[in-house]
N, C-alpha and C positions, 0 to 999 in steps of 0.2 A: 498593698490592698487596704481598703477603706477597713473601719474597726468595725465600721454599725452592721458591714455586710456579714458576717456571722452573724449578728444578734439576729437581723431579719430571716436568715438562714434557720435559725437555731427552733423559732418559731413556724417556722413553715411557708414564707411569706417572700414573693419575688422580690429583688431587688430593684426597684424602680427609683429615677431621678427624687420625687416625688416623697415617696416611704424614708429614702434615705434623706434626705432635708428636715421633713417632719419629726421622724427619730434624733437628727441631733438637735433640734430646737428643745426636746422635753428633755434628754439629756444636758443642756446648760442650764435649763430651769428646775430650781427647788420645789416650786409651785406649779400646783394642776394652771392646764390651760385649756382657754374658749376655745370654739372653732375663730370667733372672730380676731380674736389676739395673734392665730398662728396665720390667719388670711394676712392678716397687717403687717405681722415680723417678715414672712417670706414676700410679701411685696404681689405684684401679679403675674409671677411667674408660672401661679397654678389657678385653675380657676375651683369656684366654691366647691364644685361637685366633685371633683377629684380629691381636696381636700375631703371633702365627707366621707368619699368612699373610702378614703386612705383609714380615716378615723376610725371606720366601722371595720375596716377589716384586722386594724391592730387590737379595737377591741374583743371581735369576733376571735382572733388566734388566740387572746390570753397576752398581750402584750401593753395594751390598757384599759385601766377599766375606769367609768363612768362618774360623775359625783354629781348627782343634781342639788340645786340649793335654794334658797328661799327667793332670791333676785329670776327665778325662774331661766337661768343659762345653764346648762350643762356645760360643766369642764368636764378635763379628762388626762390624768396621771399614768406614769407610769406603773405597772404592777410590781412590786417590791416582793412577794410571795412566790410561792410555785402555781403561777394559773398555768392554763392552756385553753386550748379548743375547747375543752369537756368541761371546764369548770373555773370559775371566776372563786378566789378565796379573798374577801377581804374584811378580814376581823380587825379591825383600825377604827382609829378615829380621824376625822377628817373635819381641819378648821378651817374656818372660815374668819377672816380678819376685815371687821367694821372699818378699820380707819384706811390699808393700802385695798384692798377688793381680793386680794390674791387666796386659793384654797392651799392649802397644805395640807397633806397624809399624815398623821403623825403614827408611826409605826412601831415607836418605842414604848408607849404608854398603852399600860396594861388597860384591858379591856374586860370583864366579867362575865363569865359561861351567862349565856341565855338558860332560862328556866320554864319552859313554855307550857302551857296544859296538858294534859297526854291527848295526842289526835291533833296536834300543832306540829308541821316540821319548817324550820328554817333553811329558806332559799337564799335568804339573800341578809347580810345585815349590813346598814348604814347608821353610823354615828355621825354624827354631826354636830358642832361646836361654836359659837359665837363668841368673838370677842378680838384682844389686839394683838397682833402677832410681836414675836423677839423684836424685831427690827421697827418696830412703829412704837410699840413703849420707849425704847432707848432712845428716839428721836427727839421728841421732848426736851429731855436734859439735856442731850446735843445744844441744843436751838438755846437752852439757859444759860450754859458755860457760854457762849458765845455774846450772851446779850451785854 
């Protein structure tokens, strides 16, 4: 039996050709993706709008959530927390890398309680990060050892 069909299970979400392709595509990747980037990795096997609908309904279960960013494209990560249906948790920071394009969660790095006015409640928090990722600083010296 396929591995992703429990995950999708586990979430509440049929087991479609479609769902199950799209789940392992963000399962090989470390980095949130476009809608446009998963049209292109899967090829025209699915067309845009099922694609969308697939995207909305993983986000809708609690299975991804969202990252919009200054290039105005919404990517879209796996959730690494306890979401579900009722509630998206994502206290994270989320980078964004100038030199390859790709977004990253970063999950590990501590984040600081919000302090808000009384008669403020927090729905949602997005951090967001600018700058080079692991793998694009080290490139560099790669490219100088070799010259």
């Amino acid at each position: 039996m396929n591995k992703l069909h429990p995950l999708l299970e586990a979430y509440g979400l049929r087991k479609t050709r479609c769902r199950v392709e799209v789940l392992r595509l963000f399962l090989e990747h470390r980095h949130a993706l476009a809608h446009a980037a998963i049209e292109q990795q899967l090829g025209p096997q699915f067309d845009r709008v099922t694609l969308y609908r697939t995207l909305h309904a993983f986000e809708k279960h609690g299975l991804l959530h969202s990252i919009p960013s200054t290039d105005g494209i919404t990517r879209y990560a796996l959730c690494r927390q306890a979401c579900n249906k009722h509630r998206h948790q994502h206290d994270h920071i989320h980078f964004s890398c100038t030199a390859c394009g790709h977004t990253y969660c970063l999950n590990e790095v501590y984040v600081p309680t919000l302090r808000l006015p009384e008669g403020y409640e927090v729905k949602e928090f997005r951090f967001c990060v600018q700058g080079v990722c692991d793998k694009c600083v080290v490139q560099p010296v790669r490219q100088l050892a070799h010259a």
